[in-house]
C-alpha positions as a Markdown table, in Angstrom:
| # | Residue | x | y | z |
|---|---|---|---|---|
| 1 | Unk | -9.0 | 37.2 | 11.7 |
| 2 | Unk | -7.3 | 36.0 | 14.2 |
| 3 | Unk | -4.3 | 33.0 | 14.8 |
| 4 | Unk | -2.6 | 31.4 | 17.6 |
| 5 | Unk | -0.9 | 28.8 | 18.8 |
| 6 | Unk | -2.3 | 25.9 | 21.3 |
| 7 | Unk | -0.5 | 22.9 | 23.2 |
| 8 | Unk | -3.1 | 19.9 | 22.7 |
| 9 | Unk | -3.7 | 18.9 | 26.4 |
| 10 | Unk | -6.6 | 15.9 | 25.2 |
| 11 | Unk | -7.7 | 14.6 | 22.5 |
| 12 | Unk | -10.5 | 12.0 | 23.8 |
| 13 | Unk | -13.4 | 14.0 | 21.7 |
| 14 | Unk | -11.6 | 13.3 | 18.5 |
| 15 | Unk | -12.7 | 9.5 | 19.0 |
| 16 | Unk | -15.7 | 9.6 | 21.4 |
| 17 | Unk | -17.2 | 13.2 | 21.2 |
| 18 | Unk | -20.6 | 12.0 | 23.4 |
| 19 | Unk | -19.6 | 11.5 | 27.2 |
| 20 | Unk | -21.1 | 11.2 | 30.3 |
| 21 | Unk | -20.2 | 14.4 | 31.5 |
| 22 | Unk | -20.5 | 16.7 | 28.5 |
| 23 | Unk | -22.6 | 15.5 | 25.5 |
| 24 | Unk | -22.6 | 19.7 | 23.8 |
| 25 | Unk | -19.8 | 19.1 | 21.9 |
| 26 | Unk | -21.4 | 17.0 | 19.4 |
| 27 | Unk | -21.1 | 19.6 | 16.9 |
| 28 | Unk | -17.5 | 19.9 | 17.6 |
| 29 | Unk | -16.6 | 16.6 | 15.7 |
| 30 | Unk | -13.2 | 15.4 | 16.1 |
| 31 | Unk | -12.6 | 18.3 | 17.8 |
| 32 | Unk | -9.1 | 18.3 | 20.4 |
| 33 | Unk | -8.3 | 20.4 | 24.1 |
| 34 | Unk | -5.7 | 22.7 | 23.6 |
| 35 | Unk | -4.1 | 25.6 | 25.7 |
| 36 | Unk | -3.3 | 28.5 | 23.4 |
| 37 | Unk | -0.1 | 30.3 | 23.8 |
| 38 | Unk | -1.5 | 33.7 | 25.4 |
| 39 | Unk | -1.6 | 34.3 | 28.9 |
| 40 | Unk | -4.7 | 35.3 | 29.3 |
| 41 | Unk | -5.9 | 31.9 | 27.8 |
| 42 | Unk | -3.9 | 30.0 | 30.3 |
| 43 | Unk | -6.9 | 29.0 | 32.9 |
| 44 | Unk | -9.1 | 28.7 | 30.2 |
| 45 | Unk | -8.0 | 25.6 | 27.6 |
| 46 | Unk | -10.4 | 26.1 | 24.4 |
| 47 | Unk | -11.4 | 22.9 | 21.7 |
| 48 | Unk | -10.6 | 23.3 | 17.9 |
| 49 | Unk | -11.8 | 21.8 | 15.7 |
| 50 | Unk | -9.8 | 20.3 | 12.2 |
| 51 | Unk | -9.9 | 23.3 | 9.9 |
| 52 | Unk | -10.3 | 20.8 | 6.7 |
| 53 | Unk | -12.6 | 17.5 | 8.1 |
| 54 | Unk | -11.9 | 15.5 | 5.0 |
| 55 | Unk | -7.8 | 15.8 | 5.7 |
| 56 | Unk | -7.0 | 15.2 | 9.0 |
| 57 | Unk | -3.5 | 14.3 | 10.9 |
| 58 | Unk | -4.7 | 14.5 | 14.2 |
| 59 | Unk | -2.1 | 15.5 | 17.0 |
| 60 | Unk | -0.7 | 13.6 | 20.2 |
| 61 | Unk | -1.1 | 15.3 | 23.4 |
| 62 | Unk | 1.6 | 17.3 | 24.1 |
| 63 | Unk | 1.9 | 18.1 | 20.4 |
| 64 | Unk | 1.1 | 21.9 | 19.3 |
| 65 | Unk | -1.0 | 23.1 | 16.5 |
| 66 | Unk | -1.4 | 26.0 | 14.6 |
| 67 | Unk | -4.8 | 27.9 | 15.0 |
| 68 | Unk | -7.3 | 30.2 | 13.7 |
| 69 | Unk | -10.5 | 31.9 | 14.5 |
| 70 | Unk | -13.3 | 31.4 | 12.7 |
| 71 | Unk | -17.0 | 31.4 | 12.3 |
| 72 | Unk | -19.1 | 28.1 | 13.6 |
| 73 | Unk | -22.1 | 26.9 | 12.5 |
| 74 | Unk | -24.0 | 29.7 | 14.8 |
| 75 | Unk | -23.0 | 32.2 | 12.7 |
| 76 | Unk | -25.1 | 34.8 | 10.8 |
| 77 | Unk | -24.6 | 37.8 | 8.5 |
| 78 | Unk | -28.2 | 38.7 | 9.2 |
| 79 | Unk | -29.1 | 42.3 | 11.5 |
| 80 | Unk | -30.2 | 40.0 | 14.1 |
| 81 | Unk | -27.8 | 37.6 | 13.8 |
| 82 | Unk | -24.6 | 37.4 | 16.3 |
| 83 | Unk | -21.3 | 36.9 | 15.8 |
| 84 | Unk | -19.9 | 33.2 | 16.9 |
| 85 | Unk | -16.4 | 32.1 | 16.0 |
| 86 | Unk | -14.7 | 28.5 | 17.2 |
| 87 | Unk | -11.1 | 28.0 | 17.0 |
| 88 | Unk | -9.5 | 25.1 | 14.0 |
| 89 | Unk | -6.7 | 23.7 | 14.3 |
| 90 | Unk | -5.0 | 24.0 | 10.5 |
| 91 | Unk | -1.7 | 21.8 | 11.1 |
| 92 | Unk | 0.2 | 20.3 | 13.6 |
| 93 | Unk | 3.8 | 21.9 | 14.4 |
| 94 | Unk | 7.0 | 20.0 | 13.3 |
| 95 | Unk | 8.5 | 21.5 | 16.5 |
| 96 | Unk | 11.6 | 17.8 | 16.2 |
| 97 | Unk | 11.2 | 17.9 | 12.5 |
| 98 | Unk | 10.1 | 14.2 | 13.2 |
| 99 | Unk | 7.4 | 11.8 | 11.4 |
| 100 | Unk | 6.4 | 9.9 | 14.6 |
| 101 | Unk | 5.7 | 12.5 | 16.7 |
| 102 | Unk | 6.7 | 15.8 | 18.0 |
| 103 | Unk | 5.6 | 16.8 | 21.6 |
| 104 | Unk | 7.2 | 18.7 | 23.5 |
| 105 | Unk | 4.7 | 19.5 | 26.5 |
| 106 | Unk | 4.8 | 22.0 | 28.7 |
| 107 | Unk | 5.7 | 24.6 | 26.1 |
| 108 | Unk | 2.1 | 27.0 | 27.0 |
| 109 | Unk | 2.6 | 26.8 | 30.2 |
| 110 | Unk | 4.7 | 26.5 | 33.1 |
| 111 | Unk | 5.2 | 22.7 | 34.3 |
| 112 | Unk | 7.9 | 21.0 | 36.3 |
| 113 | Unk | 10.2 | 18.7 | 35.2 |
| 114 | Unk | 7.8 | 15.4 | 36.5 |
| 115 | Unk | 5.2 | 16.9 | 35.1 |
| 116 | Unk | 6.6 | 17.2 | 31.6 |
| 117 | Unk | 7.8 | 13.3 | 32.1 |
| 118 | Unk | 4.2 | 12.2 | 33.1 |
| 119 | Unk | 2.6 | 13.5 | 29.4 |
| 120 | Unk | 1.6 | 10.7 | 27.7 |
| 121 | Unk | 0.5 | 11.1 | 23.9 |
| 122 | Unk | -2.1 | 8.6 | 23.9 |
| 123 | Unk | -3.2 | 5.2 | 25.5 |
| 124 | Unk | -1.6 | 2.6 | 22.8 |
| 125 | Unk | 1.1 | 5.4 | 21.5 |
| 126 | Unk | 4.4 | 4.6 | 21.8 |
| 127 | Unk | 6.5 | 7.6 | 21.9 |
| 128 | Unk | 9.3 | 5.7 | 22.1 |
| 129 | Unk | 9.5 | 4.4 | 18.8 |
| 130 | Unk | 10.9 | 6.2 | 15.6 |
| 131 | Unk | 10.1 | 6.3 | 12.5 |
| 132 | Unk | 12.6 | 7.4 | 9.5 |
| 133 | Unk | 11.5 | 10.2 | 7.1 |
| 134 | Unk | 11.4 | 9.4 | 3.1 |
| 135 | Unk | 13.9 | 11.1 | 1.4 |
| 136 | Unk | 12.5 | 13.3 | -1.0 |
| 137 | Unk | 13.3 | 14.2 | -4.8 |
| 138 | Unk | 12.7 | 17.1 | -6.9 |
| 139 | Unk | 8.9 | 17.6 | -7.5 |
| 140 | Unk | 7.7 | 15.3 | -5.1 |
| 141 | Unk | 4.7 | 15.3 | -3.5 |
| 142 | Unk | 4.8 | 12.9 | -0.1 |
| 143 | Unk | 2.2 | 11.8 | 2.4 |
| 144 | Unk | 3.8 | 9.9 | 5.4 |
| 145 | Unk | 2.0 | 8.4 | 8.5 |
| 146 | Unk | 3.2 | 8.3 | 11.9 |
| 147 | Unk | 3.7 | 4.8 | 11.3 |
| 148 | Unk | 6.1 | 3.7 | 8.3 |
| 149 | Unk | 3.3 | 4.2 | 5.9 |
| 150 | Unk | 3.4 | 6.6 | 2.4 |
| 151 | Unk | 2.1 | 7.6 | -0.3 |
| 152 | Unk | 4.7 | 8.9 | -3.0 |
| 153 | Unk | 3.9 | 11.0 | -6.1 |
| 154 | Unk | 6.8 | 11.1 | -7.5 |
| 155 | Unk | 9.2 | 10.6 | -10.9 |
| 156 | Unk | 12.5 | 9.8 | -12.4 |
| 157 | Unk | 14.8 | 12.0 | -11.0 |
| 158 | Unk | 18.6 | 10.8 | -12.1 |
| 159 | Unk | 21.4 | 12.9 | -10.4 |
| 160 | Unk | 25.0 | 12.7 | -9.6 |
| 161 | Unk | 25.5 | 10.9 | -6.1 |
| 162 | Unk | 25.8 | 13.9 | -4.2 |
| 163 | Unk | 22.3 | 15.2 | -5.0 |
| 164 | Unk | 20.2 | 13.2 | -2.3 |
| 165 | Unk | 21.2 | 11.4 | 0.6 |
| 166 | Unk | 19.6 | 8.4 | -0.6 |
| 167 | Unk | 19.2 | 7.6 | -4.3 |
| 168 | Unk | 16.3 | 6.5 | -5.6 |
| 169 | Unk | 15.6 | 2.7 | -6.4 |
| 170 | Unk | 13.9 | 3.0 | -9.9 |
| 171 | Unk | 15.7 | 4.4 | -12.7 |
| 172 | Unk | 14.7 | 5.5 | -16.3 |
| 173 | Unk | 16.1 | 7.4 | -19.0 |
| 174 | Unk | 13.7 | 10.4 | -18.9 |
| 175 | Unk | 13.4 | 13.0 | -15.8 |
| 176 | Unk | 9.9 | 13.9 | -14.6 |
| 177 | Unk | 8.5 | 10.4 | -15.5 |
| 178 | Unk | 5.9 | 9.9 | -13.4 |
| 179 | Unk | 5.6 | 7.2 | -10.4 |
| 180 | Unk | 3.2 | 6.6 | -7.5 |
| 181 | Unk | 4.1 | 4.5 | -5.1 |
| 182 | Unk | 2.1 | 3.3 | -2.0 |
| 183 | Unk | 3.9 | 1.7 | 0.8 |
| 184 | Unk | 3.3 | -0.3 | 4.3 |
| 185 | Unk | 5.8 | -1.5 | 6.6 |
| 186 | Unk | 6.7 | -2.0 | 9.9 |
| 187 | Unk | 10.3 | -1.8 | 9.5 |
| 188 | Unk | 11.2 | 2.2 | 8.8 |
| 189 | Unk | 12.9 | 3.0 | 12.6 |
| 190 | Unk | 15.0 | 5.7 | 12.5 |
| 191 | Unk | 18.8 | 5.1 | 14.4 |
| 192 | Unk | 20.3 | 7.8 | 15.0 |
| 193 | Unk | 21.3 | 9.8 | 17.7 |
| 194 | Unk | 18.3 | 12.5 | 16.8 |
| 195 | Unk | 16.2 | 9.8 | 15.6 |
| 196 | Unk | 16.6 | 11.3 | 12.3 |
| 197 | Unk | 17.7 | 9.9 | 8.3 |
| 198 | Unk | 16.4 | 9.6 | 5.3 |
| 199 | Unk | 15.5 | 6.4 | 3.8 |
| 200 | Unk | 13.3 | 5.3 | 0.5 |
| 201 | Unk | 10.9 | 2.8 | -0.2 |
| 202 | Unk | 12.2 | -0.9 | -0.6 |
| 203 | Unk | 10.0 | -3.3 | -3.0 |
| 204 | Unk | 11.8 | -6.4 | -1.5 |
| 205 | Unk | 11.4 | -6.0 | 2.1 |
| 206 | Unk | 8.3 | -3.5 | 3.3 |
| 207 | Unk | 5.6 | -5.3 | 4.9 |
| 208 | Unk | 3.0 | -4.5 | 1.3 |
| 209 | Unk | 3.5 | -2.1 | -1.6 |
| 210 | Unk | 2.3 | -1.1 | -4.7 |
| 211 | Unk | 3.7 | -0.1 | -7.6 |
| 212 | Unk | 2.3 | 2.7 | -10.4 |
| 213 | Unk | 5.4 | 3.1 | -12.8 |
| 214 | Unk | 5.6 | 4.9 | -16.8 |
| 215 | Unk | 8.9 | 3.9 | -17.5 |
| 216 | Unk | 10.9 | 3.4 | -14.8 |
| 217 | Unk | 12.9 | 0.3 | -14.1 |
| 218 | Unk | 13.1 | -1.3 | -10.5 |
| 219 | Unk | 16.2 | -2.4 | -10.5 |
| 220 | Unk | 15.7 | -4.4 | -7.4 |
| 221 | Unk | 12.7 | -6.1 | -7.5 |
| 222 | Unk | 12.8 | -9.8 | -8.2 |
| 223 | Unk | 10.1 | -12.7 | -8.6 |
| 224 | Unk | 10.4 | -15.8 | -6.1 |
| 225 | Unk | 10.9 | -17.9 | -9.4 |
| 226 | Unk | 13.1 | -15.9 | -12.0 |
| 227 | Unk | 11.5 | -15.7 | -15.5 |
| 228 | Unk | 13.3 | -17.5 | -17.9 |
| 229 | Unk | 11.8 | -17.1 | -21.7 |
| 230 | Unk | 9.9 | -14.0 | -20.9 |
| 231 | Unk | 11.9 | -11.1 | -21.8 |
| 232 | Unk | 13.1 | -8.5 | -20.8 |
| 233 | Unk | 12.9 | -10.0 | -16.8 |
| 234 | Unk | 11.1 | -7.8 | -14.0 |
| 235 | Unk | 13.6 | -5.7 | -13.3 |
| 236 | Unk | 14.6 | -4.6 | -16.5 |
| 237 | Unk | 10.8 | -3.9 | -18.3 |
| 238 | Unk | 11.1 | 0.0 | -19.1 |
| 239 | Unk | 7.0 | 0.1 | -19.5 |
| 240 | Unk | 4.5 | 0.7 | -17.6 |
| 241 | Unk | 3.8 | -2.2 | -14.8 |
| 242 | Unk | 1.3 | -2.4 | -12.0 |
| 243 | Unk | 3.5 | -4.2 | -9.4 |
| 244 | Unk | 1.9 | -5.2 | -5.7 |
| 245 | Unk | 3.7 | -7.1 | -3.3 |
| 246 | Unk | 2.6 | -8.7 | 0.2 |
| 247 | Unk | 3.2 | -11.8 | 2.4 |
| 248 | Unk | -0.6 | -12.9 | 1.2 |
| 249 | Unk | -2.6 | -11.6 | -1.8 |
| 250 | Unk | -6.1 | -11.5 | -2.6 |
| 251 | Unk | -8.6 | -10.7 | -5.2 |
| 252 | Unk | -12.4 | -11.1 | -4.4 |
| 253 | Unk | -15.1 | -10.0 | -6.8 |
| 254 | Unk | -17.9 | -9.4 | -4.7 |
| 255 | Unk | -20.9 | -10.2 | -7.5 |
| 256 | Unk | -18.8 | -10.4 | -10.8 |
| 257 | Unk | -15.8 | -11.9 | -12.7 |
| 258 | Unk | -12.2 | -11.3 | -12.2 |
| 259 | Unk | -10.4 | -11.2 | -15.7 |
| 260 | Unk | -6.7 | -11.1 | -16.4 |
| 261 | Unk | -6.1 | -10.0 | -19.6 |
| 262 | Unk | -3.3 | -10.1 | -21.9 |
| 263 | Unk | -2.2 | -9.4 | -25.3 |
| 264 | Unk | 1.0 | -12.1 | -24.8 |
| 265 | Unk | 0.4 | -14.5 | -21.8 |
| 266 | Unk | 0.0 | -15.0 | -18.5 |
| 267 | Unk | 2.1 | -17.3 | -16.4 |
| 268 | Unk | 1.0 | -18.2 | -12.8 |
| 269 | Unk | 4.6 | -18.9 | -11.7 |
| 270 | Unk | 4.1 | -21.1 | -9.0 |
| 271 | Unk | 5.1 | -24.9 | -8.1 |
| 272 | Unk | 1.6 | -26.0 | -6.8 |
| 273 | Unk | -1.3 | -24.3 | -8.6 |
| 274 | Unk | -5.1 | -25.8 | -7.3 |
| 275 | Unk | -8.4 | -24.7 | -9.2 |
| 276 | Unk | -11.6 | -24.6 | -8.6 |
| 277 | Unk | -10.9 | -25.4 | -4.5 |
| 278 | Unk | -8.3 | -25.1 | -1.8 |
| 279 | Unk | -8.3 | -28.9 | -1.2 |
| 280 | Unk | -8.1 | -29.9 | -4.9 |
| 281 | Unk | -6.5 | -33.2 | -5.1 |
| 282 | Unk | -6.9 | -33.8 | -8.9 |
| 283 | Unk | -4.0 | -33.5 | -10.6 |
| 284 | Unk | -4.0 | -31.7 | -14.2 |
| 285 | Unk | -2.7 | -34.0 | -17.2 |
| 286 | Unk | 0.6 | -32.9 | -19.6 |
| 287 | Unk | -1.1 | -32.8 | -23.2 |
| 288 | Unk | 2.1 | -33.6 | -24.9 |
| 289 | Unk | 2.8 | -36.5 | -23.0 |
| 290 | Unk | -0.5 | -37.8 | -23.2 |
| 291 | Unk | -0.9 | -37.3 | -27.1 |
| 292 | Unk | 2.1 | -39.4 | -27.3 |
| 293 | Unk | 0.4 | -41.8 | -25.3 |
| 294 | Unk | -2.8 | -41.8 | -27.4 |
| 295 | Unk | -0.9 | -42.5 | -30.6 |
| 296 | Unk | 1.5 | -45.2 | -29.3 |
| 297 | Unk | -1.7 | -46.7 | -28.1 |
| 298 | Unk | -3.7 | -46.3 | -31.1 |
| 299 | Unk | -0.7 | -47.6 | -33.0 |
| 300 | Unk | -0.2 | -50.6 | -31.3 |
| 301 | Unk | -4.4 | -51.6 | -31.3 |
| 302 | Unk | -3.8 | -51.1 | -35.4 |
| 303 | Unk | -0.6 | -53.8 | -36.0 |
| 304 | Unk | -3.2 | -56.3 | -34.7 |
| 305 | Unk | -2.7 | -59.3 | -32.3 |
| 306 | Unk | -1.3 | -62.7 | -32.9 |
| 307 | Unk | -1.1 | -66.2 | -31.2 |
| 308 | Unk | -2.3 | -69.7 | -31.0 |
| 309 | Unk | -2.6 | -69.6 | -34.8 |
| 310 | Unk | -5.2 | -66.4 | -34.3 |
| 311 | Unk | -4.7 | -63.4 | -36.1 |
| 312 | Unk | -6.7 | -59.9 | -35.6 |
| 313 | Unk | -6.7 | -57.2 | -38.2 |
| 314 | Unk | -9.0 | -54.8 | -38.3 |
| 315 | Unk | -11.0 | -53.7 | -41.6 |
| 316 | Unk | -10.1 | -51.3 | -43.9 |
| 317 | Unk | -13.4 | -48.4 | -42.3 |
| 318 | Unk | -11.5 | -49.4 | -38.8 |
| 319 | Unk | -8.5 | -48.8 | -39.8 |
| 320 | Unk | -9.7 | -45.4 | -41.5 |
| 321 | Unk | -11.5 | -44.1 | -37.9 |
| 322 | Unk | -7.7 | -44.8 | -36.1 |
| 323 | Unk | -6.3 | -42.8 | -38.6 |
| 324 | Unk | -8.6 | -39.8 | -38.4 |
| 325 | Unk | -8.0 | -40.5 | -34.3 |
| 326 | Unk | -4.1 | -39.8 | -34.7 |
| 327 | Unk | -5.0 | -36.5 | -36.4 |
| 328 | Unk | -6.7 | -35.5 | -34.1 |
| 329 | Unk | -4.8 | -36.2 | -30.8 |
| 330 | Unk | -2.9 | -33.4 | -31.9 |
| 331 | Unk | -6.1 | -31.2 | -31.1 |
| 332 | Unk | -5.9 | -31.4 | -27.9 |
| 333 | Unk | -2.9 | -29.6 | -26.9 |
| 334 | Unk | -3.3 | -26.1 | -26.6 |
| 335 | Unk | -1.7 | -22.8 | -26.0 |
| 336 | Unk | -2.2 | -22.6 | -22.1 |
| 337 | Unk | 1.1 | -24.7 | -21.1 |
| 338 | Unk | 1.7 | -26.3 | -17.5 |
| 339 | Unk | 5.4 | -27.7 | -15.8 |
């Protein structure tokens, strides 16, 4: 078995492995151009494929990656079979212990200065932006992008302020609670001199996140329209909650229903609420203020009219149906309530 270590020089048959020029490395999916470390490998660059296809961070040129020689789809453990191996590439090299990127070109072989400056890592990558690392807490497990977004396995980690250089956002009473927490943003650039700190998801501000918590409270997150008789409030529940948050939200069932469904309630806590359409112009009736409106008018028909030496009264079977009528104004309020 044998392992190495390659500078990736291209990386064009990771997204387009069919070109004019050389069409054989079709069976080389997603595979990069690297210069391994050894001098006798110098004139020669080699591709590698990903060691795992189904878990890939593929690298920047100018990156480095660690690899390993293995068998291909050529090979054989039959008498008449040959040997064939093709290098993998197993993980790229934290070489700045940075999340965005970390080239440092020119490492396998001997380039000048210009040379060096003239890498590029992509076509649309921009080396020149930062992004900040998560900090981490006991037991975590963490996948970052290059791009301010995560995935956090995580739990309830309380410790004294000198633990972690950030504290964590959610609190609870017990450790080792668990907590999964996806997040997207834009706005995780690191600032400092090495392009380097730690920093932890933010519920209010990130771009779109979602929220898998047992008993953690988030401390910080608020609704755009505080809840006032359901208690405890949204940053205070100690349960489970399935929290997602985005500029614009949207549930589509493609051939089916979409049910919310709740042993208490459920408030839409909004100021303009339209169903049924977008452009719905209809507006929805208060059923308290329109059962008082039924029975004032229903009372006033019974006291009858008078004038010009006229008066109306209804019969006793009339006066029998309004009565039934007030009863049952009352049904048609029910528990669904509206502001």
């Amino acid at each position: 078995m044998e392992f190495n270590f390659g500078e990736v020089l291209e990386t064009n048959y990771t997204y387009n492995f069919k070109t004019e020029d050389d069409e054989s490395l079709g069976a080389n999916l997603f595979s990069i151009k690297v210069r391994l470390y050894d001098d006798i490998y110098d004139q020669y660059p080699a591709y590698a494929r990903p060691l795992n296809i189904n878990n890939k961070t593929i690298p920047l040129v100018g990156e480095h990656v660690l690899l390993i020689y293995a068998p291909n789809q050529y090979s054989s453990n039959r008498e008449s079979g040959g040997t064939s191996n093709n290098w993998y590439y197993i993980s790229n090299i934290a070489l700045q212990s940075a999340i965005s990127h970390n080239m440092l070109p020119g490492l396998s072989n001997k380039l000048t200065q210009t040379e060096i400056d003239n890498i590029e890592p992509g076509v649309t990558f921009d080396k020149t932006v930062a992004t900040a690392p998560l900090q981490p807490y006991e037991g975590d497990t963490i996948t970052e992008g290059r791009h301010g977004n995560s995935i956090r396995l995580g739990s309830t980690s309380n410790s004294n302020e000198n633990r972690y250089h950030v504290q964590p956002p959610w609190v609870g009473n017990n450790n080792n609670d668990p907590i999964i927490i996806l997040s997207n943003t834009s706005t995780r650039p690191a600032n400092d001199a090495n392009k380097k700190q730690l920093i932890v998801e933010n519920v209010q501000t990130d771009d779109s996140s979602l929220y898998l918590t047992s008993t953690q409270k988030l401390s910080e997150f608020t609704l755009n329209k505080s809840l006032e008789k359901i208690k405890p409030s949204e940053s205070d529940f100690a349960k489970s909650q399935f929290i997602g948050v985005a500029d614009r939200v949207i549930l589509k069932a493609k051939s089916d229903i979409i049910v919310l469904d709740s042993e208490k309630s459920v408030v839409i806590n909004t100021d303009e609420l339209r169903l049924g359409d977008d452009a719905a112009t209809e507006s929805m009736v208060y059923g308290d203020i329109l059962a008082r409106l039924l029975t004032d008018l229903i009372s006033t028909i019974r006291t009858g009219t008078s004038g010009g030496g006229l008066i109306s009264i209804f019969d006793k079977p009339t006066q029998a149906k309004f009565n039934k009528l007030t009863k049952r104004i009352q049904d048609i309020k029910s528990n669904h309530k509206i502001k």
